[in-house]
C-alpha positions as CSV (number, residue, x, y, z in Angstrom):
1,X,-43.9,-0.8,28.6
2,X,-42.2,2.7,28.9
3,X,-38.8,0.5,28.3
4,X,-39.8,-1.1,26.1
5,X,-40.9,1.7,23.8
6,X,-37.8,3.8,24.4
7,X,-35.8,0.1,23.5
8,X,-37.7,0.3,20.1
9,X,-37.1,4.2,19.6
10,X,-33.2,3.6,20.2
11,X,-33.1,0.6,17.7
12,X,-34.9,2.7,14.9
13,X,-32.5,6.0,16.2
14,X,-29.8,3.2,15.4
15,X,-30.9,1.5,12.1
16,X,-31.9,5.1,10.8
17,X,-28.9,6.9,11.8
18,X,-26.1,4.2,10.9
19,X,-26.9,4.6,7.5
20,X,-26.7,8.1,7.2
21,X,-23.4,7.8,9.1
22,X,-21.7,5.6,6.3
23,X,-23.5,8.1,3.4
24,X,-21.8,10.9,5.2
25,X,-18.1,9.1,5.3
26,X,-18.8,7.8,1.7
27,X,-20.0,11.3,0.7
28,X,-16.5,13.2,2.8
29,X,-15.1,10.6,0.7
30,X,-15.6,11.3,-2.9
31,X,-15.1,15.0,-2.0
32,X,-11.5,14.0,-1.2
33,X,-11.0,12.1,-3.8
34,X,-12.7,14.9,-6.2
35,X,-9.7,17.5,-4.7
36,X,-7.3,15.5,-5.4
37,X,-8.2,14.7,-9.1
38,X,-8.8,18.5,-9.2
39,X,-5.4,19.1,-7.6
40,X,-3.6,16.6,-10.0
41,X,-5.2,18.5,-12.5
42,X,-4.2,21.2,-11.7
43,X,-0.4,20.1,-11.7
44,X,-0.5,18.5,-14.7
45,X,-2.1,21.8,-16.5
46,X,0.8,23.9,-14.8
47,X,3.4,21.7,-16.1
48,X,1.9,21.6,-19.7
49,X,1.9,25.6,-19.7
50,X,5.4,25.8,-18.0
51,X,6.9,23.3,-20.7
52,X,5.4,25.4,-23.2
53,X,6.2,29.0,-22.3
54,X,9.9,27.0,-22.2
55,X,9.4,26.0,-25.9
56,X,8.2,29.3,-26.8
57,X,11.5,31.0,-25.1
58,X,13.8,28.3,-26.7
59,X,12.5,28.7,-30.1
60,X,12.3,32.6,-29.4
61,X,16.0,32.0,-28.8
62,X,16.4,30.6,-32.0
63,X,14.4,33.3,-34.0
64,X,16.8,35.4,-32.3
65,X,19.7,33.6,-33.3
66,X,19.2,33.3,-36.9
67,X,18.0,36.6,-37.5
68,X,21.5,37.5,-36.3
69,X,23.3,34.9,-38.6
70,X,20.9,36.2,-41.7
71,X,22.2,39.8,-40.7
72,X,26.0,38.8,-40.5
73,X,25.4,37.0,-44.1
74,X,24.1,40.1,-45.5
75,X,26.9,42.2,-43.9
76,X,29.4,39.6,-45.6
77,X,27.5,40.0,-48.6
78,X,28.0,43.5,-49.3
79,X,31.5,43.8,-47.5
80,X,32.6,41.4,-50.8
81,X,30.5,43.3,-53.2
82,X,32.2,46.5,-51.7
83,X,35.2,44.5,-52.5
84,X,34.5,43.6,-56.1
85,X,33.5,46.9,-57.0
């Protein structure tokens, strides 16, 4: 009788614990899977901030660039009225 209890007690141990064991995998799974959306994420938001700190410098660049041009036009500007006076 002593068998067959402890035969009954490791079936139950067995049809208890096998589904816990698949929730746990299942569980370690979606974890995984959250990381790497987080982690994709994360790439994606690095790349949109690195493309955009490159368009800021560009069109700093440009600022730059025709704020120099607008100075050498006004430079011309009065170098000919100097020259029609």
């Amino acid at each position: 009788m002593d068998h067959e209890i402890m035969k009954i007690l490791a079936l139950g141990t067995v049809f208890l614990g096998f589904p816990t064991l698949i929730g746990s995998f299942v569980l370690a799974y979606k974890n995984l899977r959250i990381k790497e959306k987080r982690m994709e994420s994360d790439t994606l938001h690095e790349a949109k901030e690195m493309y955009l700190a490159e368009r800021t410098l560009s069109l700093q660049e440009k600022e730059t660039e025709l704020e120099i041009q607008k100075l050498e036009l006004e430079i011309r500007l009065l170098e000919r009225k100097q020259l029609d006076s």
